[in-house]
MDAnalysis code that builds the backbone (N, CA, C; Angstrom):
import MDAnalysis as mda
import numpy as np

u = mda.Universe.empty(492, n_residues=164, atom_resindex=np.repeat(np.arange(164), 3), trajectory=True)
u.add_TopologyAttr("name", ["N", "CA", "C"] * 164)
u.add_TopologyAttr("resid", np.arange(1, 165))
u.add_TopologyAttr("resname", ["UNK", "UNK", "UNK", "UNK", "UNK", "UNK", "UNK", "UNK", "UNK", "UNK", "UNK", "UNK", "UNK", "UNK", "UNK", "UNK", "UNK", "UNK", "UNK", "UNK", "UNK", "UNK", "UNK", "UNK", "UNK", "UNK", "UNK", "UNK", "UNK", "UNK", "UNK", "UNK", "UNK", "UNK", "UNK", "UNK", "UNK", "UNK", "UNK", "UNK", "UNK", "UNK", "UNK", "UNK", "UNK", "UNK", "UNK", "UNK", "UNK", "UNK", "UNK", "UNK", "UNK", "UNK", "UNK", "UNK", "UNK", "UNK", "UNK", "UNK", "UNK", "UNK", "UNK", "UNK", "UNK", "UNK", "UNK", "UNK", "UNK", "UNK", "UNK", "UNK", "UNK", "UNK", "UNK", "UNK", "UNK", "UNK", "UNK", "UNK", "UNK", "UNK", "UNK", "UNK", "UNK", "UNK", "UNK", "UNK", "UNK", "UNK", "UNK", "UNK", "UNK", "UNK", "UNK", "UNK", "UNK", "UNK", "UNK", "UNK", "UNK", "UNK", "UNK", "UNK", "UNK", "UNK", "UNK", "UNK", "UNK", "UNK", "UNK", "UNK", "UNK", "UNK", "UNK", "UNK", "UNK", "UNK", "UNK", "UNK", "UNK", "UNK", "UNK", "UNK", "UNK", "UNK", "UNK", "UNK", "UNK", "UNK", "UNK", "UNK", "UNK", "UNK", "UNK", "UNK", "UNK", "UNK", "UNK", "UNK", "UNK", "UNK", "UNK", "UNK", "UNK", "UNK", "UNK", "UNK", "UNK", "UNK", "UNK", "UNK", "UNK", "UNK", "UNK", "UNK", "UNK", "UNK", "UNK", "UNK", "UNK", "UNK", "UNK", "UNK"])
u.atoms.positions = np.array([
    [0.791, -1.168, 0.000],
    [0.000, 0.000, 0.000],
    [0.851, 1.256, 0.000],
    [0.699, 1.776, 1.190],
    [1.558, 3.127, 1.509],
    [2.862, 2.944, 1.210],
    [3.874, 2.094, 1.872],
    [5.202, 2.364, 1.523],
    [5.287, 1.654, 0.081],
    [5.052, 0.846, -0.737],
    [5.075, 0.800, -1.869],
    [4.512, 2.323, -2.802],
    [4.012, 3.192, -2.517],
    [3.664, 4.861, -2.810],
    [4.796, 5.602, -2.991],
    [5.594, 5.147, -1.620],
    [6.503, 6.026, -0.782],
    [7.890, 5.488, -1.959],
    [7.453, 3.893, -2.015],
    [9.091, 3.821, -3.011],
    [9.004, 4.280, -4.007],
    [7.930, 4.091, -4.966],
    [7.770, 4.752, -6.263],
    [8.358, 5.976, -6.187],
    [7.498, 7.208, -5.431],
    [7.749, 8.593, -5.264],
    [9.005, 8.515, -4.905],
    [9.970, 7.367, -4.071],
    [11.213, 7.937, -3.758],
    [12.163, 7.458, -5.034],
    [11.400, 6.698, -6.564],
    [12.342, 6.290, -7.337],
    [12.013, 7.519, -8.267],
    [10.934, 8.237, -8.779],
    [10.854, 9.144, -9.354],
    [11.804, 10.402, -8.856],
    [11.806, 10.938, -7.562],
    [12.625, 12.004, -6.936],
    [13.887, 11.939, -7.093],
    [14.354, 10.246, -7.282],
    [15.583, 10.105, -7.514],
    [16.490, 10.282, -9.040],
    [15.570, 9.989, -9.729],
    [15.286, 9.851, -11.517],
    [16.132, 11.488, -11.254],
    [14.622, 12.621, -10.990],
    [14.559, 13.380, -11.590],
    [15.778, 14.732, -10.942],
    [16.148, 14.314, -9.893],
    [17.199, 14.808, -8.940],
    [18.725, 14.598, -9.983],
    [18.693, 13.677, -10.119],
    [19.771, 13.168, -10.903],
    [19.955, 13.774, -12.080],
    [18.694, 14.032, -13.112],
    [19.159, 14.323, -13.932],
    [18.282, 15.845, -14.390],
    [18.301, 16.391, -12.882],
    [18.039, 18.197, -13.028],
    [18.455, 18.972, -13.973],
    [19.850, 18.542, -14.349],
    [20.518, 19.373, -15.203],
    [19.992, 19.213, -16.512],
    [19.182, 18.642, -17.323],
    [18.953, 18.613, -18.319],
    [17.402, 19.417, -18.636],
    [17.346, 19.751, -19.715],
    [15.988, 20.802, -19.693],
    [15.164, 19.700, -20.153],
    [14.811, 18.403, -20.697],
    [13.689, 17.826, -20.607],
    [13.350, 17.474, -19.329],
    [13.990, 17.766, -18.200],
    [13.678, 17.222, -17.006],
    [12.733, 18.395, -16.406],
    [12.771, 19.514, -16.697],
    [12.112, 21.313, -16.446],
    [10.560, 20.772, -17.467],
    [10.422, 20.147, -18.171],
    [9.142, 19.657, -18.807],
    [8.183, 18.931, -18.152],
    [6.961, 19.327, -17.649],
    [5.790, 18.764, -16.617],
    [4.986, 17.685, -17.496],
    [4.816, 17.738, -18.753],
    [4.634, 16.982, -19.780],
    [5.458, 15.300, -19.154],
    [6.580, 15.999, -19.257],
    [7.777, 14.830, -19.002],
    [7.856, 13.746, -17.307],
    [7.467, 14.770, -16.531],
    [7.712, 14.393, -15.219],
    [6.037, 13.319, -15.137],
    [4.862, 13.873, -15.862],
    [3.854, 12.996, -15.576],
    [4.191, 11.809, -16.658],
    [4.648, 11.540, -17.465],
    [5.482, 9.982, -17.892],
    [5.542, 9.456, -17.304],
    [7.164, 10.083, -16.716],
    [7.959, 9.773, -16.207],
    [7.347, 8.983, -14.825],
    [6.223, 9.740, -14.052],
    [5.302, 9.005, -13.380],
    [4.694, 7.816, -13.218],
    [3.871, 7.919, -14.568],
    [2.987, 7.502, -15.172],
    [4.237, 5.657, -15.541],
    [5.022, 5.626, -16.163],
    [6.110, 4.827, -16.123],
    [6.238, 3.978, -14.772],
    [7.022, 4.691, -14.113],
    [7.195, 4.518, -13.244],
    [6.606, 3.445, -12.375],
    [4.684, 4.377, -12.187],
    [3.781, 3.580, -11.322],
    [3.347, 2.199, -11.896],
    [3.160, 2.465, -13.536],
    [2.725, 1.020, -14.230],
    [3.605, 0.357, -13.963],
    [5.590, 0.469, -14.084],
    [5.852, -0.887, -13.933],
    [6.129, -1.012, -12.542],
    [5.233, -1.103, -11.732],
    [5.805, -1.207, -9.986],
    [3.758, -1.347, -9.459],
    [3.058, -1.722, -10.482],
    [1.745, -1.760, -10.451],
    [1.422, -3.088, -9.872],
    [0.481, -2.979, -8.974],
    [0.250, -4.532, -8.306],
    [-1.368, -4.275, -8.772],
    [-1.179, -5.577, -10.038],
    [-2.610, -5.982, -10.548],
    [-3.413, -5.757, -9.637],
    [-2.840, -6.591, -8.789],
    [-4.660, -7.296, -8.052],
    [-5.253, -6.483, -7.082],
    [-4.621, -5.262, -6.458],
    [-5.305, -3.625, -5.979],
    [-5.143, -2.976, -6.511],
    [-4.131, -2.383, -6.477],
    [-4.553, -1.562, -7.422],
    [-3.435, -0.089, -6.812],
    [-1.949, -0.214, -6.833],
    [-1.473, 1.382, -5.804],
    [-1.161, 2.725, -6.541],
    [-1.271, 2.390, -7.904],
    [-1.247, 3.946, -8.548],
    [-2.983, 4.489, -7.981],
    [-2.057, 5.901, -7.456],
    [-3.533, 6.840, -6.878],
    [-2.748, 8.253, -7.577],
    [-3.911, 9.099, -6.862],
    [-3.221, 10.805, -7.237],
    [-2.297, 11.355, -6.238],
    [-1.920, 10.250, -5.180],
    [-0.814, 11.132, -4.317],
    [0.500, 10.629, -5.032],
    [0.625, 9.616, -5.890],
    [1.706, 8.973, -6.531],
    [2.086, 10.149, -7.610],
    [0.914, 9.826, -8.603],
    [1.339, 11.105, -9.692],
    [1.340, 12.456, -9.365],
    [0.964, 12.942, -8.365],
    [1.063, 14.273, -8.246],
    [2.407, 14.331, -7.401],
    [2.754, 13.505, -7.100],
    [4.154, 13.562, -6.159],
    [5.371, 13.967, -7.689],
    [5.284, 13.150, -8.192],
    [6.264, 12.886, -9.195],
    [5.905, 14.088, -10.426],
    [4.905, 14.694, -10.486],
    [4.191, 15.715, -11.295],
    [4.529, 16.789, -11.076],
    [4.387, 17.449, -9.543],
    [4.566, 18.654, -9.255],
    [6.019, 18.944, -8.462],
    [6.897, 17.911, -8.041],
    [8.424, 17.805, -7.771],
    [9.605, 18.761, -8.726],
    [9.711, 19.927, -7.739],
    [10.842, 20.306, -8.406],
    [11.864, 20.602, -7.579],
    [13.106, 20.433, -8.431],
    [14.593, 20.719, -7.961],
    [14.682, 21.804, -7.104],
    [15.008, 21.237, -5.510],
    [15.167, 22.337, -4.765],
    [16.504, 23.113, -4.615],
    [16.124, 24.290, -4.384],
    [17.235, 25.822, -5.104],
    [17.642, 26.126, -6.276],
    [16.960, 25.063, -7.452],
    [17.406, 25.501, -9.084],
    [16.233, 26.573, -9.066],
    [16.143, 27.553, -10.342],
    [15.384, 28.451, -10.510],
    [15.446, 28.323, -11.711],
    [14.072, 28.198, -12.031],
    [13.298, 28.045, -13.606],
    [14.123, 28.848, -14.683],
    [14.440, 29.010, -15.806],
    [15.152, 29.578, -16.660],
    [14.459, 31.327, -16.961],
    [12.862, 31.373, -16.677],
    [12.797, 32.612, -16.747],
    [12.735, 33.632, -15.502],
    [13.104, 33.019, -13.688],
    [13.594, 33.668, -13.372],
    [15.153, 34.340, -13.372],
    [15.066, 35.510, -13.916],
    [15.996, 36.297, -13.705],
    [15.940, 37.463, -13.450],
    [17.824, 38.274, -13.344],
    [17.870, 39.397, -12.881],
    [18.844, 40.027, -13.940],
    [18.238, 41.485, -14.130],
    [18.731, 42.693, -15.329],
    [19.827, 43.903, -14.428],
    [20.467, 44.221, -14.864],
    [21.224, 45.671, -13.826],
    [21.075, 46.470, -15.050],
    [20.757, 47.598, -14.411],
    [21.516, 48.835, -15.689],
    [22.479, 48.916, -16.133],
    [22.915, 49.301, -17.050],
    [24.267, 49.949, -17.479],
    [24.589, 51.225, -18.585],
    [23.523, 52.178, -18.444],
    [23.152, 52.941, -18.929],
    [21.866, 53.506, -19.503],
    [21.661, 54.342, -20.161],
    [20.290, 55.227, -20.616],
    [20.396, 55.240, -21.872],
    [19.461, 55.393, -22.943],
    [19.670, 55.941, -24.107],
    [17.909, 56.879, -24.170],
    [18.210, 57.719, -25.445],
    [17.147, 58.258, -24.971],
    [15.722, 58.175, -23.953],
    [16.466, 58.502, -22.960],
    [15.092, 58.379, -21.728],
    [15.339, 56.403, -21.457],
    [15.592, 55.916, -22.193],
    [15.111, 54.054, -21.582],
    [16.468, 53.575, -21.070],
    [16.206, 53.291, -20.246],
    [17.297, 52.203, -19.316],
    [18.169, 51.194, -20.576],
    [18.997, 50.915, -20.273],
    [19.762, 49.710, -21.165],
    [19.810, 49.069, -20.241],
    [19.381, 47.716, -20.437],
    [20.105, 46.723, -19.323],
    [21.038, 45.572, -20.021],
    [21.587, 44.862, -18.475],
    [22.693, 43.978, -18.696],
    [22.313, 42.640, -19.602],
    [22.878, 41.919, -20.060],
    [22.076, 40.398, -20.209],
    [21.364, 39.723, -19.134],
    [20.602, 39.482, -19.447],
    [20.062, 38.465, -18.068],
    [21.298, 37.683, -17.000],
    [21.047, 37.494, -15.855],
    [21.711, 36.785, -15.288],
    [20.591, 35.904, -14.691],
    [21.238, 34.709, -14.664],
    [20.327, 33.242, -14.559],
    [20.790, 32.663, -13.587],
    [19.591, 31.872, -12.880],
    [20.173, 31.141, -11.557],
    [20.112, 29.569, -11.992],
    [20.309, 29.016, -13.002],
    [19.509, 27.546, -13.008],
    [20.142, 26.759, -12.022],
    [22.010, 27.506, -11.233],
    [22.787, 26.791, -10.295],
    [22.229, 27.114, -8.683],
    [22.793, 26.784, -7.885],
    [22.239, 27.924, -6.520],
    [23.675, 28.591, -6.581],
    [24.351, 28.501, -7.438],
    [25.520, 29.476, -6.745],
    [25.343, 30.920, -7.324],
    [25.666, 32.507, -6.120],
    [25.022, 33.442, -6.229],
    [26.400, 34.081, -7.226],
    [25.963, 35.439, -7.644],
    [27.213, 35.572, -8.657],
    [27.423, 36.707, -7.872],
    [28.974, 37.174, -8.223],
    [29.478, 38.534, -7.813],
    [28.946, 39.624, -8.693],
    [29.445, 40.675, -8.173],
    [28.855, 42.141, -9.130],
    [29.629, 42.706, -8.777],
    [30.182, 43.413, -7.507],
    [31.335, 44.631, -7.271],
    [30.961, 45.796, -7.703],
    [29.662, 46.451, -8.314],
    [29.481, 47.948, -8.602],
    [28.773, 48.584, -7.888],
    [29.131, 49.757, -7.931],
    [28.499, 50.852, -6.736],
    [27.560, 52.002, -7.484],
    [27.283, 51.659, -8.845],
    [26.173, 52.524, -9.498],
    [24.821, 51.942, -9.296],
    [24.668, 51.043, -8.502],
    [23.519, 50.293, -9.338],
    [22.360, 50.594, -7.859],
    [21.568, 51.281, -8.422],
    [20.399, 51.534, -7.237],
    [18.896, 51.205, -7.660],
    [18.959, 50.438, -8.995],
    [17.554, 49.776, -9.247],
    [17.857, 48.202, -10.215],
    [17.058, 47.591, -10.220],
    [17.202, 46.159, -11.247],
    [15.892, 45.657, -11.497],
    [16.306, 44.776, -12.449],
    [14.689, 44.073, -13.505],
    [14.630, 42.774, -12.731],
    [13.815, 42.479, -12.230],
    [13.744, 41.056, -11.394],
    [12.210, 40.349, -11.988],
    [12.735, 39.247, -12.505],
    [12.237, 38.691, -13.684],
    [11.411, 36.917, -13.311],
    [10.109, 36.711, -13.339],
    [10.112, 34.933, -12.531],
    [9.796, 35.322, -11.413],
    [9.401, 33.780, -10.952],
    [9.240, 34.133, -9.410],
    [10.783, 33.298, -8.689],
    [10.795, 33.715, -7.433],
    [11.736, 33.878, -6.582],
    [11.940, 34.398, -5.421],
    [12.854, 34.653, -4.227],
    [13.556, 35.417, -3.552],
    [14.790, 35.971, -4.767],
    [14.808, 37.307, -4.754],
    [15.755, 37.767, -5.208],
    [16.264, 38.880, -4.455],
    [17.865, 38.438, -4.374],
    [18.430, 39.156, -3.237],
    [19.721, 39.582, -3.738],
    [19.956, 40.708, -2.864],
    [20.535, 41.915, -3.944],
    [21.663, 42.474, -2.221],
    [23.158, 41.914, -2.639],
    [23.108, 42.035, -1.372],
    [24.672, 43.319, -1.568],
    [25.240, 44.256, -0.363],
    [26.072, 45.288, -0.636],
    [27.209, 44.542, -0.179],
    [27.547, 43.351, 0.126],
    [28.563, 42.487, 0.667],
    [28.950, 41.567, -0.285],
    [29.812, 41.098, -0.244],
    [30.157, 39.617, -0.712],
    [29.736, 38.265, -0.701],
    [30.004, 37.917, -2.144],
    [29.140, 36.468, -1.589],
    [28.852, 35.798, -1.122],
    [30.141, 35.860, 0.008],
    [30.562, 35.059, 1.170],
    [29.511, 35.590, 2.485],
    [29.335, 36.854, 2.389],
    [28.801, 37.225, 3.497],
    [26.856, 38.117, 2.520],
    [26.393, 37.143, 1.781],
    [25.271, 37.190, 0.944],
    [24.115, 37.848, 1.657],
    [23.942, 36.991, 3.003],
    [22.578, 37.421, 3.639],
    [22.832, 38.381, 4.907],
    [24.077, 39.221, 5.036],
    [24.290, 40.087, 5.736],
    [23.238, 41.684, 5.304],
    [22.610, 42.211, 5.884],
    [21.938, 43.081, 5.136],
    [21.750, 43.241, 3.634],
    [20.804, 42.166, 3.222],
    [20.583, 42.550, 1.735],
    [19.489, 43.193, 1.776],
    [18.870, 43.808, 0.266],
    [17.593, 44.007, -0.514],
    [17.200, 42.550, -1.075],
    [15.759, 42.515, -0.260],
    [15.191, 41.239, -0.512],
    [13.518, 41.603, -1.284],
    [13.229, 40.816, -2.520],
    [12.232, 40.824, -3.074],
    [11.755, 39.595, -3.100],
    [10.285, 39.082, -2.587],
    [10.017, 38.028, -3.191],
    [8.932, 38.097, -3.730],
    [8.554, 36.478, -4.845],
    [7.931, 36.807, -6.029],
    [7.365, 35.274, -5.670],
    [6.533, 35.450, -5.471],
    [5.739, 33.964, -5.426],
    [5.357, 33.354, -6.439],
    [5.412, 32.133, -7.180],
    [4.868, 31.019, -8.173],
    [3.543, 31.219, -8.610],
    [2.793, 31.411, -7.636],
    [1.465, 31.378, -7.389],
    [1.173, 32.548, -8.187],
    [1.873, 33.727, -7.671],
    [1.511, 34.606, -7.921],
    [2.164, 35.373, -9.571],
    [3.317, 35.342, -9.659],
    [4.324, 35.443, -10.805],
    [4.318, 34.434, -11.344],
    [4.608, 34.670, -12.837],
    [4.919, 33.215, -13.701],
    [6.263, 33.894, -14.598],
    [5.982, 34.831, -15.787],
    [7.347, 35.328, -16.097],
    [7.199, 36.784, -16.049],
    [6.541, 37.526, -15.798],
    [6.473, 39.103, -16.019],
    [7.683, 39.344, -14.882],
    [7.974, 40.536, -15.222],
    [9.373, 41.618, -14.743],
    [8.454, 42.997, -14.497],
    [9.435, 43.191, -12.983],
    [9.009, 44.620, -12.314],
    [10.454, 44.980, -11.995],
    [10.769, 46.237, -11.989],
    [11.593, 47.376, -11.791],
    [11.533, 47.176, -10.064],
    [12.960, 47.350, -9.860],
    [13.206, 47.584, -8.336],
    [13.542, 48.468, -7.772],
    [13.928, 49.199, -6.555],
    [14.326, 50.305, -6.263],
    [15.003, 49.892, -5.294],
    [16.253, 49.469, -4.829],
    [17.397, 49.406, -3.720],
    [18.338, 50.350, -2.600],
    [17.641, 50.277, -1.547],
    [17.818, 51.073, -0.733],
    [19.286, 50.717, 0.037],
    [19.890, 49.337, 0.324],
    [20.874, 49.391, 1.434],
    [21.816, 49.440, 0.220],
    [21.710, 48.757, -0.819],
    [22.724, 48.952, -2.212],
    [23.353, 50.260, -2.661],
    [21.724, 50.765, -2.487],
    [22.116, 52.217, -2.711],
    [23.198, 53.000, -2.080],
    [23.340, 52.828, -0.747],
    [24.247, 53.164, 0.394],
    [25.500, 52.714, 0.004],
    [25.380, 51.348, 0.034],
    [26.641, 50.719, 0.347],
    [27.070, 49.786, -1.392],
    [26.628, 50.014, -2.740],
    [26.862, 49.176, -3.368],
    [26.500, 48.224, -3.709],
    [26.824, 47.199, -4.357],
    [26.465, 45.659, -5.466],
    [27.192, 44.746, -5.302],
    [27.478, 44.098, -4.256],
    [28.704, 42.923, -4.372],
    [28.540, 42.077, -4.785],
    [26.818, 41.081, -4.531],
    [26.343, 39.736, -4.950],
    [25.375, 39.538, -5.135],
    [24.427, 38.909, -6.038],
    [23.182, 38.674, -6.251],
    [23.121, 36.866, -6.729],
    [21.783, 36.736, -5.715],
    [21.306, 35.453, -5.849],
    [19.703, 35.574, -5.952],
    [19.469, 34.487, -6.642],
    [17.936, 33.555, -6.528],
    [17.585, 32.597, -5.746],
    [16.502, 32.811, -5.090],
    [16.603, 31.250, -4.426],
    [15.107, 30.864, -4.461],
    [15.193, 29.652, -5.078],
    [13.595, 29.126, -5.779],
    [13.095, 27.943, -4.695],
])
């Protein structure tokens, strides 16, 4: 019954853990297969243990601290008539946060949902007084809002991370 549930869901988590890094694995299409697989061959005819806590386990499972490909974050780096220029995107699909080192930067494009954190320290020291935005799933899917950074402002741009 139950722990036969529990192994399935713990062979799917394992599947899909493993092979995070690949973008058919970011496909929900893919993960209910991959389910769907899964539960048929580990199916006991004669009850019956594929239910909806099986497939929705393996359905709605995602990689914890990767961040979806369209959250991201923009910096300025100038104006042209009247419009902001921004940087290339910077992408979190890793959890590791990136450096910045600039002391112009007192607004950014924060893009997806997320925590996005915007910190005047080093990476090392990330969650020491940052600017923190968060952007809920629920609520965000890919639209981008303009930020306004107050301790950055003060003190600078050392590191910015996502955390999904």
């Amino acid at each position: 019954g139950s722990s036969r549930i529990g192994s399935i869901s713990s062979r799917c988590a394992v599947v899909l853990d493993a092979h995070a890094h690949l973008p058919i694995m970011q496909s929900l299409r893919f993960r209910a297969l991959l389910a769907l697989v899964l539960a048929v061959s580990s199916w006991n005819w004669g009850g019956g243990i594929v239910g909806p806590q099986l497939i929705s386990a393996a359905f709605f499972r995602t990689p914890t601290g990767r961040c979806p490909p369209h959250s991201k974050i923009y910096l300025p780096i100038g104006e042209s008539q009247g419009q902001t220029i921004w940087t290339p995107a910077f992408q979190f699909t890793s959890k590791a946060p990136q450096p910045i080192g600039r002391f112009d930067v007192t607004t950014a494009k924060i893009c997806g949902p997320g925590k996005f954190i915007f910190s005047p320290t080093s990476c090392g020291n990330l969650l020491y007084a940052p600017d923190v935005f968060e952007r809920s799933r629920s609520e965000v899917t890919t639209g981008c809002e303009v930020v306004q950074m107050e301790k950055v402002l003060i003190a600078g741009l050392g590191c910015i991370s996502i955390e999904c």
